[in-house]
N, C-alpha and C positions, 0 to 999 in steps of 0.2 A: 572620481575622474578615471575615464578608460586610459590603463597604459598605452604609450606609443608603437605601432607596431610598425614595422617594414611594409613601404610600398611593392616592394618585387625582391624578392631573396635569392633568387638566380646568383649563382658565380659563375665564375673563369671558367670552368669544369662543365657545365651546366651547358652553358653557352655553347661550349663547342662540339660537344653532342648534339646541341639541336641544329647546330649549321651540318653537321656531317648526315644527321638525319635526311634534312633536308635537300641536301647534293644527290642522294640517293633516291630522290624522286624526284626532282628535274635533271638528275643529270646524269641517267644510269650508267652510262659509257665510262663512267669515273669510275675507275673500282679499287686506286692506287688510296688507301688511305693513312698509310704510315706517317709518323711523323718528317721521315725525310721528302714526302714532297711537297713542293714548290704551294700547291695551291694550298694543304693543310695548312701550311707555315702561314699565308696570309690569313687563313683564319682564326688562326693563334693570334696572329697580331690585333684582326679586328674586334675577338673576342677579350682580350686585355683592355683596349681601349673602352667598348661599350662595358666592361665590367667596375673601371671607374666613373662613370657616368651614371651609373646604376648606386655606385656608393654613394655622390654626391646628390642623386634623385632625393634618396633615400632620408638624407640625412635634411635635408628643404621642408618637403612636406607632412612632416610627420603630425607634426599639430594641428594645419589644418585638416589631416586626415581624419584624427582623432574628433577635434570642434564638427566636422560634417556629420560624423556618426550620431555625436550627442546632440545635434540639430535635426535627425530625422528620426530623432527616439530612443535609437538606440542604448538601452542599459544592461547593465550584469544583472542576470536575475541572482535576488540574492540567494542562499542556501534555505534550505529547506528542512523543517525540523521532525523524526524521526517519532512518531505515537505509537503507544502499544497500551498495554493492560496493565497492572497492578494488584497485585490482590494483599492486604493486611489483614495479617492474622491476630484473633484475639490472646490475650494471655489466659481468658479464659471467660469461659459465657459468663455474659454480663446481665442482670435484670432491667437494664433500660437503655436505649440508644445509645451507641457510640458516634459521632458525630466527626465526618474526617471531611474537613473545608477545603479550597477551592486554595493551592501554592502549595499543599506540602508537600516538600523536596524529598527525594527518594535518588540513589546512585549506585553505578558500580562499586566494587570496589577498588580500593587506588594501590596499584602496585610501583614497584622500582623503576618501570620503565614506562607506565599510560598514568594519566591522571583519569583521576572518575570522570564518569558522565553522569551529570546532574540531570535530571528527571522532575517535572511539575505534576500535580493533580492538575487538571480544569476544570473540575465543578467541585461541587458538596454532594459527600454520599452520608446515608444512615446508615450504618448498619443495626439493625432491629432485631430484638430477640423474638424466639419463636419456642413452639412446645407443640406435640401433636395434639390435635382435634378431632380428627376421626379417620378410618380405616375402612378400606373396602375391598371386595372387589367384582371390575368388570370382564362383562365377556366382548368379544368381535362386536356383535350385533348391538351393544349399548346398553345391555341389562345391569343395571348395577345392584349389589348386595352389599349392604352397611354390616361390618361385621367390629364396629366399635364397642356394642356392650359386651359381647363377645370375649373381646381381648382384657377389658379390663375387669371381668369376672375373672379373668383368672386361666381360660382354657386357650387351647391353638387353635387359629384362625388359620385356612386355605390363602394361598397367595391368589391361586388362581384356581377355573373349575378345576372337576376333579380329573381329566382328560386333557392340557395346557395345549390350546391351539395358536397359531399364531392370531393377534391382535388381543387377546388375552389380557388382561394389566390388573398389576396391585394398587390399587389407588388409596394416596397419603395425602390427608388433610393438615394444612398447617393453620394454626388460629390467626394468623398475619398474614401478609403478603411481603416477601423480603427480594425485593428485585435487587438483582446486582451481591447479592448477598452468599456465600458459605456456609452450607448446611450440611451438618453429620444426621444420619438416620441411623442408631444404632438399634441394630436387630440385634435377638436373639431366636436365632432359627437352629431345629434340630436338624439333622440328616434324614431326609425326606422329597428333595426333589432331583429323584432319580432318571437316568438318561440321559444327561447333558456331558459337555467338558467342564468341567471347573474351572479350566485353566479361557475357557471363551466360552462363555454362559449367553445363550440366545437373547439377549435380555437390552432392553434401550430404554433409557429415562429422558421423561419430557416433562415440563410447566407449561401452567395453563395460562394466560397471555388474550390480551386484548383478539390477539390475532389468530389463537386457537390454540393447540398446543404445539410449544417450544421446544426442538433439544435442549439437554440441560448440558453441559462439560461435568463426566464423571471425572473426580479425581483417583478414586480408589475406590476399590469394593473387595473387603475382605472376607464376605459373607461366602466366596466363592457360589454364585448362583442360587441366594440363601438355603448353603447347605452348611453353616455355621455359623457361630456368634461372631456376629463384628461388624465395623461402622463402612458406610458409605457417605462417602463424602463429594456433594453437589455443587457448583456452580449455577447457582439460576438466571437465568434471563431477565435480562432488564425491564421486559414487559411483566414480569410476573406481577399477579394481581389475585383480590379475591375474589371469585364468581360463584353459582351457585351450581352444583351436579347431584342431581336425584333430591332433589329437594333439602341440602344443605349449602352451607357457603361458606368457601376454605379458600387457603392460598393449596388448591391443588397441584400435587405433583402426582405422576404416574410411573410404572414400570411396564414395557409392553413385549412381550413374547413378539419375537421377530422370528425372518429366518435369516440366516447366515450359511453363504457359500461352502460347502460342506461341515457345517455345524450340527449334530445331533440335537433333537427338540426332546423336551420335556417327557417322558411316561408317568409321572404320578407326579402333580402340585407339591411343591414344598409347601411350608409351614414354619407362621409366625408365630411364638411364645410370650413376645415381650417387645417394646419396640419407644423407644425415645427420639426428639427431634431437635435440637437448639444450634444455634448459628455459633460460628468459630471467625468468621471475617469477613471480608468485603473486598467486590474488584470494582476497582475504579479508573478510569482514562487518565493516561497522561502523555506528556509531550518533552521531546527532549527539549527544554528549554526554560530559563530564568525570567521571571515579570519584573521588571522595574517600574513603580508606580511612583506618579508626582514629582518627576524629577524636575527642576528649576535649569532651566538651560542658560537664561542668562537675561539681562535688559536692552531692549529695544533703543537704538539708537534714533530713531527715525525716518531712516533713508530706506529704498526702494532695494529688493534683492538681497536682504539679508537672509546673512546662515549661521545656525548653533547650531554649534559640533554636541553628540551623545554622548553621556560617559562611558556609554562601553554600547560594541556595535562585534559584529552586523547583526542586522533586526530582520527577524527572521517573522512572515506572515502571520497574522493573528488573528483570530472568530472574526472579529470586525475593524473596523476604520477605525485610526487612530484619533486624537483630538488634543488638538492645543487651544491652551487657556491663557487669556491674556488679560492679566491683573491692570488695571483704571478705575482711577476714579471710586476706589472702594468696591467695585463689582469685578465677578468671575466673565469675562467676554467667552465662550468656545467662538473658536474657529474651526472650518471643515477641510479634510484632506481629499485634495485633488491630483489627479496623475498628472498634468499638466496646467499653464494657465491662459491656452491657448483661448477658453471661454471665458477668461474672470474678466471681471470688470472695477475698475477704481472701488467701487463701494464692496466689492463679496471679502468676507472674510475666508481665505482661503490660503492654504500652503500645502506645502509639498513634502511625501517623506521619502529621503534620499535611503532605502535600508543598506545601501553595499556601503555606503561612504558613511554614512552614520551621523546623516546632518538631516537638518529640518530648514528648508527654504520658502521662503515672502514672494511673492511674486513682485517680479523686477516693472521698471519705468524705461520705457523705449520712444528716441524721441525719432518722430516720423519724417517722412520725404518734407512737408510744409513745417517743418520746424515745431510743432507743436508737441508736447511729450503726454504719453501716454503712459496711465499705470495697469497696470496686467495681475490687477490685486489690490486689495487694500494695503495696508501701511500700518501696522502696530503703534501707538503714539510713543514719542521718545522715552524714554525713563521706567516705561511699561514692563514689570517683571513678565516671563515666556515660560508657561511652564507647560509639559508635556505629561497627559492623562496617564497611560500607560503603555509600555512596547516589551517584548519579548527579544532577547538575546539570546545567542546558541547556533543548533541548528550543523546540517552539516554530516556525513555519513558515518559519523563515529558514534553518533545515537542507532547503528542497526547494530544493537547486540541482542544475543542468543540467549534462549530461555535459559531463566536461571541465573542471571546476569547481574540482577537488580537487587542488591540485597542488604543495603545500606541505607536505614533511615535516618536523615540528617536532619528532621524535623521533630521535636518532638509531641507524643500523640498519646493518651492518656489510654490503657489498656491496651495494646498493641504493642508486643512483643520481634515480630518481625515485619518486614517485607519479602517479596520475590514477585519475581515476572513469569509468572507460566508459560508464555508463548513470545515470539521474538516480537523487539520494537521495528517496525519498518517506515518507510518512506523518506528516510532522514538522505538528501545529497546539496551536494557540497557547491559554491556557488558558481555561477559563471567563469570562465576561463576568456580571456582577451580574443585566441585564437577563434573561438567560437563566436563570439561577438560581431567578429569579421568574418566569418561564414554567415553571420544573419543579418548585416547590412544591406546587401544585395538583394536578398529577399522580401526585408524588409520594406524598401523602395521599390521592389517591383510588386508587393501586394499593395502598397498604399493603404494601408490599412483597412480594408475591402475583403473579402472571404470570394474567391472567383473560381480556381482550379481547386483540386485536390490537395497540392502542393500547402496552398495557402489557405485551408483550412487546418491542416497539419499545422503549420508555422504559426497561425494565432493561439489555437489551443495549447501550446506549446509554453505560450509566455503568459499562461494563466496558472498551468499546471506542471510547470517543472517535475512535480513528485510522482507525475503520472510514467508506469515502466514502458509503453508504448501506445503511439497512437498512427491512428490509420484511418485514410479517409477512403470511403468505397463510394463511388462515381454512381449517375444513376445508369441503370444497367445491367447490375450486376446483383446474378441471386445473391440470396441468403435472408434472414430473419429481420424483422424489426427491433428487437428485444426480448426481453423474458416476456412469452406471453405473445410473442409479435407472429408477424405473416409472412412467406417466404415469398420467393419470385416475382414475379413484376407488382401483384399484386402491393407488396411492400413498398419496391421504389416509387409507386404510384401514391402511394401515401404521405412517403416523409420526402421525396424526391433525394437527396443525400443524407448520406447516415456515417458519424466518424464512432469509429471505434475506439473504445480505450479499453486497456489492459494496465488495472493498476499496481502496484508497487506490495506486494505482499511477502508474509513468511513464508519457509519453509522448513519444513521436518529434518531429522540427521539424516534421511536419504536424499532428500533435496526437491523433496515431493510439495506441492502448490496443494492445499485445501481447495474444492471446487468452489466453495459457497463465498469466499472471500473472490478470488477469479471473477464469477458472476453476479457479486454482489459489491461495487466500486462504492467505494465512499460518497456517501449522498450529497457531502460540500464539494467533494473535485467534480462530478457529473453538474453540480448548481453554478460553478465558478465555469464550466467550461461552457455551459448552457447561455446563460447571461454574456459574456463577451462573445459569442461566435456569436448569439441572438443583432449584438448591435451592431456587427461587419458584414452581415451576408446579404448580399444580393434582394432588394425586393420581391418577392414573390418564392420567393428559394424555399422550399421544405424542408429543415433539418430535423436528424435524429441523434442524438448521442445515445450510447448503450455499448455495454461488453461485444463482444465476438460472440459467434457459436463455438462450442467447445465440442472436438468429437474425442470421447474419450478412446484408449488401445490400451490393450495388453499382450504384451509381449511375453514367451514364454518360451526358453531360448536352453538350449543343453550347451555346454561347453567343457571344456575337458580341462584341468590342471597342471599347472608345470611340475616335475618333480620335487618335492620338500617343502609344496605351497601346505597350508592351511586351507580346508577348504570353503569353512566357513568365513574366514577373509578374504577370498576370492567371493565368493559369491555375495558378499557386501559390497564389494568395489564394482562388480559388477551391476548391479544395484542402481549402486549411487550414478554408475553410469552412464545408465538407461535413463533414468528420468532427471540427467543433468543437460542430455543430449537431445531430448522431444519435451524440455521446457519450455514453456509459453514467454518467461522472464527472458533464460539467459540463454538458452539454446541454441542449437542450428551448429553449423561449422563454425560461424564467425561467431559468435558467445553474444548477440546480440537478441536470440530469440527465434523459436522456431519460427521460418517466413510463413506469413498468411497464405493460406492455399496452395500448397507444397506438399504433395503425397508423400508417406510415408512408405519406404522400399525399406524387402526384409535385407539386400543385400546392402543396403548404405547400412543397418544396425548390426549385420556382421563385421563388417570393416571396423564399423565403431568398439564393439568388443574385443576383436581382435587386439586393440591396443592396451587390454587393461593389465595392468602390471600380474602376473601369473596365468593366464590363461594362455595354455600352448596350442590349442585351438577353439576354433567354436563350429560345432556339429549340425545344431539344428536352429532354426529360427524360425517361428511364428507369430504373426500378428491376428490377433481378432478384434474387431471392432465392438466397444461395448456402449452401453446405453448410462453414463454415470445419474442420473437421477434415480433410475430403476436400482442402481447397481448389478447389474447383469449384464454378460457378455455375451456374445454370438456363439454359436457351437461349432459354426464353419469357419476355418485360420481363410486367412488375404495374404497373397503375395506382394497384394499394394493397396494400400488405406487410401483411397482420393476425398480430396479436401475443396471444399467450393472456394472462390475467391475471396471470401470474409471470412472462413471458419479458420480455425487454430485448433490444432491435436493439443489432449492433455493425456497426463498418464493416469492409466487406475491397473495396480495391483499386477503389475509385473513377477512374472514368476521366472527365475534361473536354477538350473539343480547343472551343480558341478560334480564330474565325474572323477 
């Protein structure tokens, strides 16, 4: 049930501001507003009186206010639960499958003053052992060289030719394919591949995937750009698979000679001596939240509009529709979950799940204008135990903790030593607020549940996707792209005629930087979920599009000077953090709500903004250049103003500050 809120909050005070307001534009010639005179005095008086008027309003309608809301739809969305990564480490390579199923619980850890946050697996992972296969390597143009018998006669194999170009790679066969899997490759390389930094080796590992090749997540590489003995440790992609390259078939992985923005390349191929490959653990999805499965709610009385309370709530959204089962007669009955039972009819088996209030509801019997009653639902038969398949509890924004977080396994898992989260859990927020409720009343009843303006395409997608960090509907009209892949300019809106943007709910790094690929790659359920219910509200003949924004990347490259006794390397981290906390696509802009869509970026609003940061006694220089973040490349000419189309969103790449 929605709390009761105030029809009109206005007081005494209130009041008599907007009468003085208003004397001031019909009645300019007044200009005596003190309290000593005559006519204030009466609007003291009449502002007294309409203010109990207002309390007794107030204090009448408040039920029905609330009954109207939950008559035209209106509900608390509930909270929202908080997914991230997982990765279990082995205690030590194992010869056969480790096998981690679908609920085991994983948490922070619990201090004096926070209780943990409990954390589920969603699926079942394997993690599979593995051993090297074979060894190669390729050049740019595709030529590959099998240098397996090679390595295990006993001599050094070339990583790469004898000249390291970029596109260049060492290619490692694995006898399995270990998707989602943790893999050490340990080398032993002599000191041989000269010309690089050690300290950022030109160097990028990818698997080979349904889909071609994959970044892989380095964890470590202590080989320093195999100019020494030691392990690199993989994250593979979930597509990893075995395919076949130069006529063998491996779970391929690669290392590829890049280049890197003032990074020194390769003069002479290092060299392999020795090389081992076996799995250490596995990442696997999870959700901040607890399954309760087969819970017994209670027995069917009979009667039309029953409700069984949860044992524990709020139920926070799940892969799929819930299902209750309704014990008769020796058989399991399912019934189907519906949002309303505005379509049921006496014979559907259908109910409702209430997730804020934490009940499961029967559709009620209404008896009509001709006296006749109608059931809006089937009816459970009396005595009929009610039991509910499965629901999730939790949820809520104290699931977005920071890598590193998760380090509590409270399930136990046979070879597996630890837990940890590598990267932050995101999307986890917290449920409806009353006030807000009453901000989408109005809305609510002026879309009708109909998708017409912009507004109220906004306002539908809204109550699908909660966990979305913004959305934005772009009118037809207006440039910009179709999607990844898409057409710009009219040519576009000719196609999907409307297109809403989303911006979803992601991590961010200690400087408070957004990954681009997470940015333009939206979770494939929140784009399904928003797809489907706008599909059923809009307008016939309406062409929609959902997809991310265009992202224009900048870099900013800014000198500023320090206060006396600062650090300077702690100024230039604050300053940092406060470049790309200020041109974030999340939280950005002045009002922390998010850089606005199509808002050029001016070098003097990022001086003001630096200005502020705690030891900077001034800031000297400011430049912005526009870069191209898929290339990773920037322009060579600075802008004094980055312009943004009316769908595009600034993102940052690779801000540079040097304090003086």
């Amino acid at each position: 049930m929605l709390p009761a809120p105030s029809l009109d909050d206005r007081r005494f005070q209130d009041l008599v501001d907007d009468a003085k307001r208003l004397v001031q534009k019909r009645c300019p010639d007044w200009t005596d507003h003190n309290v000593s005179d005559p006519g204030v005095t009466l609007i003291e008086a009449f502002a007294q009186m309409v203010d109990q008027l207002l309390y007794r309003l107030n204090r009448v309608p408040e039920r029905q206010y609330v009954a109207f809301l939950e008559l035209m739809g209106v509900r608390l969305f509930p909270p929202t639960a908080a997914r991230g990564r997982v990765t279990f480490r082995l205690s030590a390579p194992q010869p056969a499958p480790v096998r981690l199923r679908a609920g085991i619980e994983v948490a922070t850890q619990r201090t004096d003053v926070d209780e943990a946050v409990v954390f589920s697996t969603v699926r079942d992972l394997a993690v599979v052992p593995c051993r090297l296969h074979r060894i190669g390597t390729g050049t740019a143009d595709g030529q590959v060289v099998d240098r397996t018998a090679e390595l295990r006669a006993g001599r050094q194999v070339p990583c790469f030719p004898e000249h390291p170009a970029p596109g260049d790679a060492v290619l490692v066969g694995l006898d399995v394919a270990a998707p989602d899997c943790a893999v050490t490759l340990r080398f032993d390389c002599p000191v041989g591949g000269v010309g690089i930094d050690p300290e950022r080796p030109p160097l990028c590992w990818e698997a080979r995937t349904a889909d071609g090749w994959s970044a892989c997540d380095v964890e470590s590489d202590d080989t320093r750009g195999f100019n020494r003995p030691g392990d690199v440790v993989l994250h593979l992609p979930g597509g990893h698979e075995v395919a076949p390259l130069a006529g063998q078939r491996a779970g391929w992985l690669r290392c590829r000679v890049v280049e890197l923005d003032g990074a020194p390349v390769y003069t002479a191929s290092p060299r392999v001596a020795g090389l081992r490959a076996f799995t250490v653990g596995g990442t696997v999805d999870v959700v901040h939240a607890t399954t309760v499965r087969d819970e017994v709610l209670g027995r069917s009385d009979g009667a039309p509009g029953q409700r069984f309370d949860l044992a524990r709530g709020p139920v926070v959204p799940g892969d799929g529709p819930a299902t209750v089962a309704v014990h008769h007669a020796g058989s399991r009955i399912p019934w189907t979950e519906v949002s309303d039972f505005s379509r049921s009819g006496p014979g559907d088996r259908h109910f409702r799940l209430d997730p804020v209030a934490g009940q499961v509801e029967f559709g009620p019997a209404v008896r009509l204008a001709d006296g006749t009653l109608r059931h809006f639902g089937a009816v459970p038969p009396p005595g009929a135990p009610v039991q509910l398949s499965e629901y999730r509890v939790g949820g809520g924004s104290r699931g977005n903790v920071v890598p590193g977080a998760v380090r509590v396994l409270k399930t136990s898992v046979p070879y597996v030593s630890r837990v940890e989260n590598r990267s932050a859990a995101v999307g986890g927020t917290d449920g409806e607020t009353v006030d807000n409720a009453r901000v989408r009343g109005p809305l609510t009843l002026r879309a009708r549940g109909r998708a017409v303006t912009a507004a109220d395409y906004e306002e539908l997608a809204r109550q699908v996707a909660p966990d979305a960090a913004r959305l934005r509907c772009v009118a037809p009209g207006t440039r910009g792209e179709s999607g990844p892949g898409g057409r710009r300019g009219a040519e576009a809106v000719e196609a999907h005629g409307v297109r809403l943007l989303v911006v979803p709910r992601v991590a961010v790094d200690a400087t408070g930087r957004a990954e681009y690929r997470d940015l333009r790659h939206p979770p494939p359920d929140l784009l399904r979920r928003i797809c489907d219910h706008l599909d059923a509200h809009r307008v016939v003949g309406t062409r929609l599009a959902v997809s991310p924004p265009r992202y224009r990347g900048i870099t900013v490259v800014t000198r500023v000077t320090a206060a006396p006794g600062e650090v300077r390397d702690r100024v230039r981290q604050a300053a940092l953090r406060t470049l790309y906390d200020y041109l974030s696509p999340l939280d950005g802009g002045t009002d922390g709500t998010g850089w606005p869509f199509g808002r050029a970026v001016q070098a003097f609003d990022l001086s003001a903004v630096l200005a502020r940061v705690p030891g900077v006694s001034a800031v000297d220089d400011v430049l912005l250049f526009a870069a191209d973040i898929d290339s990773g490349r920037r322009d060579a000419a600075p802008l004094g103003r980055l312009e943004l189309d009316p769908d595009d969103l600034v993102l940052s790449f690779q801000h540079q500050v040097r304090v003086e």
